[in-house]
C-alpha positions as a printed NumPy array, in Angstrom:
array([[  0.   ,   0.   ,   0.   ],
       [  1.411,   3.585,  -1.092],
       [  0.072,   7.316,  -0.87 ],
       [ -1.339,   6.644,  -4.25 ],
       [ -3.696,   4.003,  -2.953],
       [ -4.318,   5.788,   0.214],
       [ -6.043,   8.566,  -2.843],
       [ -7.41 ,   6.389,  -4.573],
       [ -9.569,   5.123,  -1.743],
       [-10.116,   8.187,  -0.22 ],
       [-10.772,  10.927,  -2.722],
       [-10.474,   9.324,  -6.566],
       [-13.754,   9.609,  -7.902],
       [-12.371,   9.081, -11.158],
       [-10.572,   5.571, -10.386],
       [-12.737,   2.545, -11.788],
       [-14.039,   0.124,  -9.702],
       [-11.223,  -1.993, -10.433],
       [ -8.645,   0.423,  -9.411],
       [-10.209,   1.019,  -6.165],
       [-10.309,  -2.492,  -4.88 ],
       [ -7.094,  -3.402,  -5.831],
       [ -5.988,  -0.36 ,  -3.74 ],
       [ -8.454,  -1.723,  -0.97 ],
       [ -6.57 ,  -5.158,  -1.363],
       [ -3.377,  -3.904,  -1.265],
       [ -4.581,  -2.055,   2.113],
       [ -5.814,  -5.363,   3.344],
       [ -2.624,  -7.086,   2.446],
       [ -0.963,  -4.795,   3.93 ],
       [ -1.947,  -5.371,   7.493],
       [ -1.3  ,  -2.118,   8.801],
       [ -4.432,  -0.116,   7.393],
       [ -6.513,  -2.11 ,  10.194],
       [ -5.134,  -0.128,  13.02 ],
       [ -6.167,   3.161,  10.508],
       [ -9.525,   5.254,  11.422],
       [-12.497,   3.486,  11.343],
       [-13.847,   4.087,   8.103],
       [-11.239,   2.045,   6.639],
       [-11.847,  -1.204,   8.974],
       [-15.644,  -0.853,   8.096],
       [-14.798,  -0.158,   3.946],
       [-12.235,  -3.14 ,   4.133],
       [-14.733,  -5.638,   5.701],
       [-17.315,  -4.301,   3.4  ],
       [-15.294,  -4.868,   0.517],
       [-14.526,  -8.624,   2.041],
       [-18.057,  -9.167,   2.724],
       [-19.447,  -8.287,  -0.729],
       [-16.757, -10.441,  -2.585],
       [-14.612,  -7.546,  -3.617],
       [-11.87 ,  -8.368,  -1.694],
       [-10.156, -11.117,   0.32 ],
       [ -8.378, -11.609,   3.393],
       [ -5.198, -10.632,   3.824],
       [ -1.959, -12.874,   3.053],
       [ -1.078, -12.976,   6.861],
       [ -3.028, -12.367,   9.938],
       [ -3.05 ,  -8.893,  11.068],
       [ -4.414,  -6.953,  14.29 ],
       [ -6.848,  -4.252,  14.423],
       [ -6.942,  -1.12 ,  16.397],
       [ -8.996,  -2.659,  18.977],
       [ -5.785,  -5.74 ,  19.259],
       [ -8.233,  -7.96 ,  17.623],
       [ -6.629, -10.953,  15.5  ],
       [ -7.495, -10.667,  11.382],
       [ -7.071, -14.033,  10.201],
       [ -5.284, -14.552,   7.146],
       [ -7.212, -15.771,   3.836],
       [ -5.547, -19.596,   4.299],
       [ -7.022, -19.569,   7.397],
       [-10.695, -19.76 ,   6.34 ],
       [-12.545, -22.361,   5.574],
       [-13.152, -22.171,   1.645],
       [-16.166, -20.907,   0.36 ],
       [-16.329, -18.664,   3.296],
       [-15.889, -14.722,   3.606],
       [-12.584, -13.547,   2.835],
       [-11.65 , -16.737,   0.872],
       [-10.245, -16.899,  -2.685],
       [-13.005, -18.748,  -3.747],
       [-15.673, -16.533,  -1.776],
       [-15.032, -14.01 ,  -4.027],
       [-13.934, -15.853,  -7.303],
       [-18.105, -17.22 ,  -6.497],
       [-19.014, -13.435,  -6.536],
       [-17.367, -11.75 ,  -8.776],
       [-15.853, -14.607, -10.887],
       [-12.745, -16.438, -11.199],
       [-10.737, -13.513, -12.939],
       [-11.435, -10.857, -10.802],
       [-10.565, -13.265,  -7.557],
       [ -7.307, -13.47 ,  -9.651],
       [ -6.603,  -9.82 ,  -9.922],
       [ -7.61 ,  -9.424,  -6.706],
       [ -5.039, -12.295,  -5.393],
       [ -2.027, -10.554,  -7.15 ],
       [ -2.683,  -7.491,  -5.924]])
């Protein structure tokens, strides 16, 4: 995650959808944008929970000290798993959204 993602996720009203959640999963990957402000916690999990996004590559810790697990750490098919949102939004995107 860089100042350019931070933007894009913030402010970029211009980025496409796909820009934007590859920022968000770079900020999830990242492990440190849990322990941001609020709003990103709640955009990250909402991003997770729709099938935009997965977990993270490694567990991370919130604000609040509370334990992220990692995407390998949830059962498949569930929220925040490759396939969760490869069954959402399609094998491709889950991809994308892998390699970010």
């Amino acid at each position: 995650m860089n100042m350019t993602d931070i933007h894009t996720i913030e402010t970029d009203d211009e980025a496409t959808a796909e820009d934007y959640y590859q920022a968000m999963q770079r900020a999830i990957n990242s492990g440190t944008a849990w322990s941001f402000q609020g709003s990103y916690g709640r955009a990250m999990m909402g991003a997770i929970t729709d099938g935009f996004c997965m977990l993270g590559t490694a567990p991370a810790r919130d604000y609040y000290g509370n334990r992220i697990p990692s995407r390998t750490e949830v059962q498949e098919g569930t929220k925040g798993s490759y396939s969760y949102v490869s069954r959402a939004n399609g094998e491709e995107w889950a991809d994308m959204m892998a390699e970010a």
